[in-house]
Structure formats: structure tokens, C-alpha cells
Backbone as JSON Lines, residues from 0, in Angstrom:
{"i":0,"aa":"X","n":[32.21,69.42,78.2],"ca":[31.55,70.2,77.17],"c":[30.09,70.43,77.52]}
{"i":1,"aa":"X","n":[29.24,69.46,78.02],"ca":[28.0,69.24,78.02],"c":[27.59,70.61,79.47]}
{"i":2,"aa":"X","n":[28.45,69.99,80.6],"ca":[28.47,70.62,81.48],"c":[28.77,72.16,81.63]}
{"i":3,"aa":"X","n":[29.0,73.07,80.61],"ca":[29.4,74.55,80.77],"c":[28.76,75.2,79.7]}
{"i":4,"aa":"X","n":[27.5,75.92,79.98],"ca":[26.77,76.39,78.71],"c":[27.59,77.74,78.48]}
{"i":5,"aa":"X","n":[28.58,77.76,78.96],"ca":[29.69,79.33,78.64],"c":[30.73,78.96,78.37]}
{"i":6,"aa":"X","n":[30.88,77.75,78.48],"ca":[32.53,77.55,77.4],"c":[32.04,77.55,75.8]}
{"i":7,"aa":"X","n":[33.31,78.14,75.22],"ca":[33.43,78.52,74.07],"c":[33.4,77.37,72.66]}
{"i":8,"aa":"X","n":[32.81,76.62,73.27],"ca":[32.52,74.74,72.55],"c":[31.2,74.44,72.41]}
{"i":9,"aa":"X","n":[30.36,75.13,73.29],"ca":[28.72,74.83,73.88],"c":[28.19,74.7,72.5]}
{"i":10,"aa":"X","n":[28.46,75.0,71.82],"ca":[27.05,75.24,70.22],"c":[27.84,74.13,69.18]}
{"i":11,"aa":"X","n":[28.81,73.71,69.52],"ca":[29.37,72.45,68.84],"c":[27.83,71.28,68.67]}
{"i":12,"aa":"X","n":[27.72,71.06,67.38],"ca":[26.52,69.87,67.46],"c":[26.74,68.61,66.99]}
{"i":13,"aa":"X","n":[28.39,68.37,66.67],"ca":[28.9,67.07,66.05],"c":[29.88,66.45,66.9]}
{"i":14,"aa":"X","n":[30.53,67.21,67.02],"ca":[32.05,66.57,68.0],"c":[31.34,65.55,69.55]}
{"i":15,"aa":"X","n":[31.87,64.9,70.03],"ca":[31.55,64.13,70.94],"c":[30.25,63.15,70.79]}
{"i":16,"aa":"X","n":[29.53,63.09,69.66],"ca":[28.18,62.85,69.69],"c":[27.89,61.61,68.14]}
{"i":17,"aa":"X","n":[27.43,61.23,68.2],"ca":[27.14,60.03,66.98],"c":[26.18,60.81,66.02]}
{"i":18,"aa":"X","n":[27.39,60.97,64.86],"ca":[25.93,61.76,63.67],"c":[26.22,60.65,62.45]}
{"i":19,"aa":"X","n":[25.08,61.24,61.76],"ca":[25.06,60.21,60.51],"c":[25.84,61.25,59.28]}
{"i":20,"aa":"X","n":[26.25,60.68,58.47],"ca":[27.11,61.19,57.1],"c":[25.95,61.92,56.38]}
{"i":21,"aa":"X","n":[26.06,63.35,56.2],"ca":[25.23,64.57,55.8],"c":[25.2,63.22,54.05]}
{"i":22,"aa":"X","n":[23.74,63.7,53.4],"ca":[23.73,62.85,52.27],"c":[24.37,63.82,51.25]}
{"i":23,"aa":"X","n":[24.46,64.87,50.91],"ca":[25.29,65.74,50.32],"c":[25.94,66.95,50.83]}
{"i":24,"aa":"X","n":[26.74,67.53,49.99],"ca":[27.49,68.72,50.72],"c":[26.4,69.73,51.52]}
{"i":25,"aa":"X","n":[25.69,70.35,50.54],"ca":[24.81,71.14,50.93],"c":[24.29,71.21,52.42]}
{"i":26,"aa":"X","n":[23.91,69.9,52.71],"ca":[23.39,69.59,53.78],"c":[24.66,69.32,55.27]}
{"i":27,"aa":"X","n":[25.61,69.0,54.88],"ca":[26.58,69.03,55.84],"c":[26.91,70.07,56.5]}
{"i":28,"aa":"X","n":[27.28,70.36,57.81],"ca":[26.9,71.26,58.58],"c":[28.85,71.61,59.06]}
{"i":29,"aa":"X","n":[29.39,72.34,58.87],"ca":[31.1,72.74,59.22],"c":[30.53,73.41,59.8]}
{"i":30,"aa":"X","n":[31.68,73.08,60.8],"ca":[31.57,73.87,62.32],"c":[32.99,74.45,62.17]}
{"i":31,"aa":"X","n":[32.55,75.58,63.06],"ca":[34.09,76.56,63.95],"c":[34.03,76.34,65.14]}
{"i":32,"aa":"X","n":[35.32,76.78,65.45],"ca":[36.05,77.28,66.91],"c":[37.08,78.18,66.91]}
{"i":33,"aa":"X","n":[36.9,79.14,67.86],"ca":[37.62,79.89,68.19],"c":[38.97,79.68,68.42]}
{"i":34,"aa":"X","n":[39.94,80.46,66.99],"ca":[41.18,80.03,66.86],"c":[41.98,80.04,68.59]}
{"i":35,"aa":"X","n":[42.68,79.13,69.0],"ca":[43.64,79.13,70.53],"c":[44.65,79.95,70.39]}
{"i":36,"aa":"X","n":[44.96,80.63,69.28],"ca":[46.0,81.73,69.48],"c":[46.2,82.75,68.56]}
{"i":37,"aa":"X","n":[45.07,83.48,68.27],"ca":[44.38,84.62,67.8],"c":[46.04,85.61,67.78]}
{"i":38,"aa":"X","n":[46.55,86.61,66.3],"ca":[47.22,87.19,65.94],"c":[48.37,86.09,65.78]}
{"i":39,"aa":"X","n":[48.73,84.88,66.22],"ca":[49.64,84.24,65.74],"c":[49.59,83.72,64.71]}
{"i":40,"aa":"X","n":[50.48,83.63,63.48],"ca":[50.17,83.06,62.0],"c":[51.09,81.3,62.37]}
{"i":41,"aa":"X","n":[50.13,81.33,61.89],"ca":[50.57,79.63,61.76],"c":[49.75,78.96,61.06]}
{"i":42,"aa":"X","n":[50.78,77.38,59.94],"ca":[49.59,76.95,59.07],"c":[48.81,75.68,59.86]}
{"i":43,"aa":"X","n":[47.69,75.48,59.32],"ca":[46.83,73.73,59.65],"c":[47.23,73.03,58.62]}
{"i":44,"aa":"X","n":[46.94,71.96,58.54],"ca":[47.31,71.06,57.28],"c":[46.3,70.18,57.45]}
{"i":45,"aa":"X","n":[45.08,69.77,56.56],"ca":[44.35,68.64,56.47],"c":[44.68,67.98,55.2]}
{"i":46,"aa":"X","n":[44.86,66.29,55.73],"ca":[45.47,65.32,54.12],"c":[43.91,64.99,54.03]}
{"i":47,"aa":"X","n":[43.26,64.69,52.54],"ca":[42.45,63.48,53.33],"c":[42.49,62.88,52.05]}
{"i":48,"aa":"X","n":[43.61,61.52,52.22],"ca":[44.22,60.93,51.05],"c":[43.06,60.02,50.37]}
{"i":49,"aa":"X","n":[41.65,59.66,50.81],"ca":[40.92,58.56,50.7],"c":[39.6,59.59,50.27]}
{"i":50,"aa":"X","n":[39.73,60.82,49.79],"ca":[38.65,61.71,49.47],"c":[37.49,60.69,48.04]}
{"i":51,"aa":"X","n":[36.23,60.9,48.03],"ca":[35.94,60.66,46.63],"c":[34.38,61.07,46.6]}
{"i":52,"aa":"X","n":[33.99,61.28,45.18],"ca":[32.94,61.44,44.82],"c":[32.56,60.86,43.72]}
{"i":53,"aa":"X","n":[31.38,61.71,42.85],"ca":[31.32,61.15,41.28],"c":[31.35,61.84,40.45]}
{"i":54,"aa":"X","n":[31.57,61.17,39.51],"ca":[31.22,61.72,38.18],"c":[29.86,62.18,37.79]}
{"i":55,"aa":"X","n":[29.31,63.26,37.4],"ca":[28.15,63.9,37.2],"c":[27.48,63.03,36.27]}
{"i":56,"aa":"X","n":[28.12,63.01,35.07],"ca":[27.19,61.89,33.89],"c":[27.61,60.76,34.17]}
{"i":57,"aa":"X","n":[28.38,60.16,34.28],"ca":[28.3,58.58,34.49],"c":[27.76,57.63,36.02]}
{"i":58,"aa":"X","n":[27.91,58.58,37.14],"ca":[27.49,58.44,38.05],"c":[29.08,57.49,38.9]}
{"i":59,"aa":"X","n":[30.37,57.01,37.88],"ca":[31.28,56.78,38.13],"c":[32.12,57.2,39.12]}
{"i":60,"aa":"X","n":[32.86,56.66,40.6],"ca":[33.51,57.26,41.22],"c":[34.57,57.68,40.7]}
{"i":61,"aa":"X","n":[35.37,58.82,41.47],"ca":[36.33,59.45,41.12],"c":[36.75,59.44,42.62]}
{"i":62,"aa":"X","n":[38.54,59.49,42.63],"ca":[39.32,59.62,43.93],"c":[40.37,60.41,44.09]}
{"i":63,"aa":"X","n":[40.19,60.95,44.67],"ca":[41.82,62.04,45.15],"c":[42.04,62.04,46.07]}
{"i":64,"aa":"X","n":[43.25,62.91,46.4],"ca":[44.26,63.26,47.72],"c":[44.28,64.09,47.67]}
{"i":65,"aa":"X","n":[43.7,65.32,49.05],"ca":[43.11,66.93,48.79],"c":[44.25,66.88,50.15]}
{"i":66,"aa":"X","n":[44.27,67.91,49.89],"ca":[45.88,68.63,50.52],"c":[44.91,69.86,50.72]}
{"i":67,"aa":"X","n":[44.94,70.41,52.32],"ca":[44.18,71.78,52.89],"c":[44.78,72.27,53.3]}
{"i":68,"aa":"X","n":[45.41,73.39,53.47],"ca":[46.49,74.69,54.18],"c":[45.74,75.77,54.41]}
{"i":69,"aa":"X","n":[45.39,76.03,55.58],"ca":[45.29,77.27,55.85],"c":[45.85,77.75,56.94]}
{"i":70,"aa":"X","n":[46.1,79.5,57.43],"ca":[46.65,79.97,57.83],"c":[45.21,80.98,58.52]}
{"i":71,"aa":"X","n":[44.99,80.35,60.22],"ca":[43.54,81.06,60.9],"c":[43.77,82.56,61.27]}
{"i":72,"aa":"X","n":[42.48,82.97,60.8],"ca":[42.16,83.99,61.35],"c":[41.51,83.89,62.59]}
{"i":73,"aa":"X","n":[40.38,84.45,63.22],"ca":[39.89,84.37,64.27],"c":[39.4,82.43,64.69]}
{"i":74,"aa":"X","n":[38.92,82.39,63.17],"ca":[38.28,80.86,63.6],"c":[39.21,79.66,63.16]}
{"i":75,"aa":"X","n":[39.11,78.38,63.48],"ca":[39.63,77.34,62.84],"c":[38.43,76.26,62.81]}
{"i":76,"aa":"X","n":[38.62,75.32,61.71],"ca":[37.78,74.76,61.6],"c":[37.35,73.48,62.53]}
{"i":77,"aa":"X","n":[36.56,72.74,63.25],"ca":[36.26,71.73,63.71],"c":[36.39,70.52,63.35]}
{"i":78,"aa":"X","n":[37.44,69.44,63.74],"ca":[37.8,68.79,62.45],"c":[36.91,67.66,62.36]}
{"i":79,"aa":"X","n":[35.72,66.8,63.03],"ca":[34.85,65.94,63.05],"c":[33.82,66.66,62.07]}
{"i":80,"aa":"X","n":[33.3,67.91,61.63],"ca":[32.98,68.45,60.92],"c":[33.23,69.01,59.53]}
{"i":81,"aa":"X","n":[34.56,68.7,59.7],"ca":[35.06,68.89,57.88],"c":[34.99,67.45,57.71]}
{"i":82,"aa":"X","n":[35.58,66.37,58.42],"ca":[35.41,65.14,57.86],"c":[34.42,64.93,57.65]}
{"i":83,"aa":"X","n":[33.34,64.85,58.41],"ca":[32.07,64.87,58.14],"c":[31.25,65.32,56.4]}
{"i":84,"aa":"X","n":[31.6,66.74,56.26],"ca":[31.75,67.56,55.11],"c":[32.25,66.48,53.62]}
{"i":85,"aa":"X","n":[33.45,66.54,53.19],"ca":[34.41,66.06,52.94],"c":[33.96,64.53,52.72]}
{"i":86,"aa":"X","n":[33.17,63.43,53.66],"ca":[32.76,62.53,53.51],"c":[31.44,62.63,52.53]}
{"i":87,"aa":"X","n":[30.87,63.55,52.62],"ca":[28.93,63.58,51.99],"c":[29.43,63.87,50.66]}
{"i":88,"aa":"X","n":[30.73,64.29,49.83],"ca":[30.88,64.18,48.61],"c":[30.61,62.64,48.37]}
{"i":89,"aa":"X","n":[30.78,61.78,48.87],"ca":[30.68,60.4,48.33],"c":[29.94,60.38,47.37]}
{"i":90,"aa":"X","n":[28.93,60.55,47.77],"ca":[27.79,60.14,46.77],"c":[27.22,61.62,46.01]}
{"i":91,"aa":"X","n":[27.65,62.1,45.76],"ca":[27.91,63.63,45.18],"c":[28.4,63.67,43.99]}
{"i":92,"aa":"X","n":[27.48,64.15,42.8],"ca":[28.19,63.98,42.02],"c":[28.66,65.61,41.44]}
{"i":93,"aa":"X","n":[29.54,65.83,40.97],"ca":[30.37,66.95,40.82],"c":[32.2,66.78,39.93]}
{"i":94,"aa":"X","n":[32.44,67.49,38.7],"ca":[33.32,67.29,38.23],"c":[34.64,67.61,39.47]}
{"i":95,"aa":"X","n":[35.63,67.42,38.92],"ca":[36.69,67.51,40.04],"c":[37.09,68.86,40.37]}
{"i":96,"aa":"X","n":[36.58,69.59,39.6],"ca":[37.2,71.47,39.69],"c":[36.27,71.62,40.57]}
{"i":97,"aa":"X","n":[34.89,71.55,40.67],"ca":[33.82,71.92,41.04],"c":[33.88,71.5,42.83]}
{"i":98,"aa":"X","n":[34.31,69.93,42.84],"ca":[34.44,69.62,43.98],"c":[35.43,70.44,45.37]}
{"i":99,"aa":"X","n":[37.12,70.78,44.18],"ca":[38.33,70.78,44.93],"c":[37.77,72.57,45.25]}
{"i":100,"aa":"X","n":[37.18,73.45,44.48],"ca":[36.59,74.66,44.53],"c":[35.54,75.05,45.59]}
{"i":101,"aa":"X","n":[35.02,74.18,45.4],"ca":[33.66,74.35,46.58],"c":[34.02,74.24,47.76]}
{"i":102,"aa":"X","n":[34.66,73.27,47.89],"ca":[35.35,73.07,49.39],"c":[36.46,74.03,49.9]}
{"i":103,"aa":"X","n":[37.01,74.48,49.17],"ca":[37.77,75.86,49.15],"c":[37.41,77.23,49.55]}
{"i":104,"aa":"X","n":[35.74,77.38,48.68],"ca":[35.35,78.53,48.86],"c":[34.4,78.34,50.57]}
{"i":105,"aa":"X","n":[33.87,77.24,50.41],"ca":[33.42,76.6,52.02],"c":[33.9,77.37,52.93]}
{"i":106,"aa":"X","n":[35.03,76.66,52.75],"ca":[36.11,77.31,54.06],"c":[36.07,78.49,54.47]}
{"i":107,"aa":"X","n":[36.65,79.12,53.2],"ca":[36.87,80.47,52.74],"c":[35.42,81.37,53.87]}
{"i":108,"aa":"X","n":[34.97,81.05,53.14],"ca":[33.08,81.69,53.98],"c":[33.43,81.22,55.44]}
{"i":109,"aa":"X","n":[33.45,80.25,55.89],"ca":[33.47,80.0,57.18],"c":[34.25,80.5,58.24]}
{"i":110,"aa":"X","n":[35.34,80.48,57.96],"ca":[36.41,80.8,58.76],"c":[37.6,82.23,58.2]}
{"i":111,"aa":"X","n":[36.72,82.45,56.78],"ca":[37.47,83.91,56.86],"c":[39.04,83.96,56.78]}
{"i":112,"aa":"X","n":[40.02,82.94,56.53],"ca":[41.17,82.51,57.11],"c":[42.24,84.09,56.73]}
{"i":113,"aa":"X","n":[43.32,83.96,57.05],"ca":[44.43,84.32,56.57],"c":[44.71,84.52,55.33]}
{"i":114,"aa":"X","n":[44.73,82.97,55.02],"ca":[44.88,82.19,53.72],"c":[44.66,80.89,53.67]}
{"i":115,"aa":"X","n":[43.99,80.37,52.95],"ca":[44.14,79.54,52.22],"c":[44.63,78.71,51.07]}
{"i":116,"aa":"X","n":[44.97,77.53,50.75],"ca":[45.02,76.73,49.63],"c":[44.8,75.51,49.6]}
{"i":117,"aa":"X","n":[44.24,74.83,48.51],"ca":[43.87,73.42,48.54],"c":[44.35,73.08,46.99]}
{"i":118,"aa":"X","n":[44.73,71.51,47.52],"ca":[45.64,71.06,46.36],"c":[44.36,69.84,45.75]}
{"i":119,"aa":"X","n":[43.95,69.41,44.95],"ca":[42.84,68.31,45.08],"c":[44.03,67.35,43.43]}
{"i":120,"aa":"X","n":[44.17,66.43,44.17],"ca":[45.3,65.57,43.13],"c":[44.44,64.32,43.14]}
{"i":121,"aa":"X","n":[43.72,64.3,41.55],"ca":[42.34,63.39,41.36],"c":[43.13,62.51,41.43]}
{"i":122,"aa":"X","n":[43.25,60.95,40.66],"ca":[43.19,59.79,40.39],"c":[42.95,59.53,38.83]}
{"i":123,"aa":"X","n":[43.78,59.41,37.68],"ca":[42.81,59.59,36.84],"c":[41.75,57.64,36.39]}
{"i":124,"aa":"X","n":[41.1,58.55,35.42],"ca":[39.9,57.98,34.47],"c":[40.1,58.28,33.45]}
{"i":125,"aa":"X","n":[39.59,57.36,32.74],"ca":[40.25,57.46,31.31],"c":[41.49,57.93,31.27]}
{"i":126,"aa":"X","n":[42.59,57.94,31.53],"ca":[43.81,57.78,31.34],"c":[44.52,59.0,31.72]}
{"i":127,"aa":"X","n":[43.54,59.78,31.83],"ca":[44.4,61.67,32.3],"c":[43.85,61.57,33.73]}
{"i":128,"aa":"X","n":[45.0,62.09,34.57],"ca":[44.35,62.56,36.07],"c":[44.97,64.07,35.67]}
{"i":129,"aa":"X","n":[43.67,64.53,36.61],"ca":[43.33,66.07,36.59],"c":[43.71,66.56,38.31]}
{"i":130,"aa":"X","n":[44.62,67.45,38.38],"ca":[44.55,67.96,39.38],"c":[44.72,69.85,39.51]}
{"i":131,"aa":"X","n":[43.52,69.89,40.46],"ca":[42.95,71.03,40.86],"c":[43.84,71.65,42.05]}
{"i":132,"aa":"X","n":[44.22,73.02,41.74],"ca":[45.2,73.91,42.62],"c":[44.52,75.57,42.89]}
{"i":133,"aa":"X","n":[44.02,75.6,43.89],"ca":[44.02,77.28,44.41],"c":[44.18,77.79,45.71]}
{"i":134,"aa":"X","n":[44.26,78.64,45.72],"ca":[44.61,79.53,46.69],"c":[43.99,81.19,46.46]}
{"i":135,"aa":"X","n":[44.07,81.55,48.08],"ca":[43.52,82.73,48.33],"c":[44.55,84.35,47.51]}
{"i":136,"aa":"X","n":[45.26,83.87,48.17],"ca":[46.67,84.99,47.42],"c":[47.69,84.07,48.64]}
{"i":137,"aa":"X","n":[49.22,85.15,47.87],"ca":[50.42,84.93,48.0],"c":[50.19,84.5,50.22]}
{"i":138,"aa":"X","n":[50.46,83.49,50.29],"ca":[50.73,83.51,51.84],"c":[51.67,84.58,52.46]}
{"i":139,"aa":"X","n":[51.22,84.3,53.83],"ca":[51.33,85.48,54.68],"c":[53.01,85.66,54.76]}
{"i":140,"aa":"X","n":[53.75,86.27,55.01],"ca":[55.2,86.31,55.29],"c":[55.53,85.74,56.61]}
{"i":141,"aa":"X","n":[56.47,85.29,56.82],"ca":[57.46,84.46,57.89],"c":[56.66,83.29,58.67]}
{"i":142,"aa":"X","n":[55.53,83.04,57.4],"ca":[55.0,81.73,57.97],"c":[55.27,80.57,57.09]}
{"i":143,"aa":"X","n":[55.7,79.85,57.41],"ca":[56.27,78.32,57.08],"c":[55.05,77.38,56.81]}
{"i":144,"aa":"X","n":[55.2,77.57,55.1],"ca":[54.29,76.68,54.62],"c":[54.69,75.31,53.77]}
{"i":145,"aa":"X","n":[54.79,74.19,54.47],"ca":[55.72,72.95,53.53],"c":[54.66,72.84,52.12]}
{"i":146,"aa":"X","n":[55.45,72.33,51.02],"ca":[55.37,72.18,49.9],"c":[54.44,70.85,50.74]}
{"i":147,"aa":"X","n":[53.34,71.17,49.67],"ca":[52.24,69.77,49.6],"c":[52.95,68.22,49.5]}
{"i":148,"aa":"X","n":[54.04,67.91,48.73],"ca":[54.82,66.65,47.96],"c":[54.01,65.52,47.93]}
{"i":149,"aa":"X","n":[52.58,65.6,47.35],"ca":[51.59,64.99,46.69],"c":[52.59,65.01,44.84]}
{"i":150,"aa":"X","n":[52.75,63.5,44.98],"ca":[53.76,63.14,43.41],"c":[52.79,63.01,42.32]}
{"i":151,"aa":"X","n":[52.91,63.77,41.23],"ca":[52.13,63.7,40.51],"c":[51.97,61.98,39.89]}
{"i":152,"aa":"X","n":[50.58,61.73,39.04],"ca":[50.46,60.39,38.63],"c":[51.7,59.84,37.84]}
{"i":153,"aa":"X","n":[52.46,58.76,38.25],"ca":[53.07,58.21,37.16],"c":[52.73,57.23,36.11]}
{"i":154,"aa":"X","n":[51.08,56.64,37.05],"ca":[50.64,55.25,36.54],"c":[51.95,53.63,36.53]}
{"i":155,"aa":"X","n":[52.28,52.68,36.34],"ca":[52.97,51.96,36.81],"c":[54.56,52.46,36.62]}
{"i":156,"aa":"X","n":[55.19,53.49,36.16],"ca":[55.6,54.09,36.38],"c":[57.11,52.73,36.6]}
């Protein structure tokens, strides 16, 4: 990477390298790359079952399992850089619509996709878990998108 200021990686500023956890979203830096097979539809899938942030007024954590699908257009995302992303909610405080949305529309801006959708399946508090569902529009045709099968809360169930 270091060695080819013309490969298509050169402006990467996270991958291979020791960074510190952006202190909020804002400041976190998502990176692209040039999708490897440009006009082919096909989906990505990011889990990231251990997601969390806070609660705006109480300053209380909150936890979910965000389910990411998208379907690239030219770019795909860098994935040491969404984790990265994705991690600086920690200490972020933001209701759960606000969170599973932002990171949605993120994308959305960045990479321009196909399509998108993100599933954000909170954890609840106080006794209701809230889970957040959108998408760009109807996915693309004859592309194979598996059902999320994130089980809704049963509690001990």
C-alpha cells in the first residue's frame, strides 16, 4: 500500500495504521474504495451485534444489533473505517432513530449505493425495545437479499 502512490488504496488514512476511536460521529472519518466489480449487483452485509451509545437525557447506555445491507454502486465502504465510525457512537449521545438514521444517511452520502437498508434492533430500557428499520427503496431485482433474522425481544421469554 505504502509503496504505490497509484494504486487505488493510496489516500486510505486508517486501514493498516493505529488510529485512536474518533470521540464522536461527526468527527469520524468513513472511508471508500473502489467497488472490485463495478455493474455487478451484489449485497454486503455488516452485523455489528455489540453496537452502543446513549441516551441523550440520562446520559444512560443503550445497545443494539444494526444489521447493514447494501447493494454498491461505484464505491464500497472501507470496513476499519465504518468500525471505526460505528464505534465513536459510544459515547454519543443520540435517541435510537437518530442513531440507526444517521448512519444510514452516512452511507447513503458516501457511497451513493444501489441500495441500501439498515435494521438497528435496540435492547430495550424501561421495558420497551425500540427497533429502527429503513431503507433506500424496493431493492434491486435478481439480487439476493437474506432476511436480516435479528429475533425480535422476547425478554426471558
Amino acid at each position: 500500500m505504502s509503496g504505490a502512490p497509484d494504486h487505488e488504496y493510496h489516500g486510505l488514512t486508517q486501514l493498516g495504521r493505529q488510529t485512536a476511536l474518533p470521540v464522536n460521529p461527526a468527527e469520524a472519518v468513513l472511508e471508500r474504495v473502489p467497488a472490485p466489480h463495478k455493474g455487478l449487483h451484489y449485497c454486503v452485509r455488516f452485523t455489528a451485534p455489540e453496537f452502543t451509545s446513549l441516551c441523550p437525557l440520562t446520559g444512560q447506555p443503550d445497545f443494539a444489533h444494526l444489521v447493514i445491507d447494501y447493494v454498491p454502486g461505484e464505491w464500497i465502504v472501507e470496513s476499519k473505517s465504518l468500525k471505526q465510525y460505528l464505534a465513536s457512537f459510544r459515547n454519543h449521545g443520540a435517541f435510537h432513530e437518530s442513531c440507526t438514521l444517521d448512519i444510514a444517511q452516512r452511507l447513503v452520502g458516501l457511497l451513493s449505493p444501489v441500495w441500501l437498508r439498515i435494521g438497528g434492533y435496540w435492547y430495550p430500557r424501561g421495558g420497551i425495545p425500540i427497533d429502527v428499520f429503513w431503507q433506500s427503496g424496493p431493492p434491486p431485482e435478481g439480487v439476493w437479499i437474506p432476511a436480516q433474522d435479528v429475533q425480535p425481544y422476547r425478554g426471558r421469554g
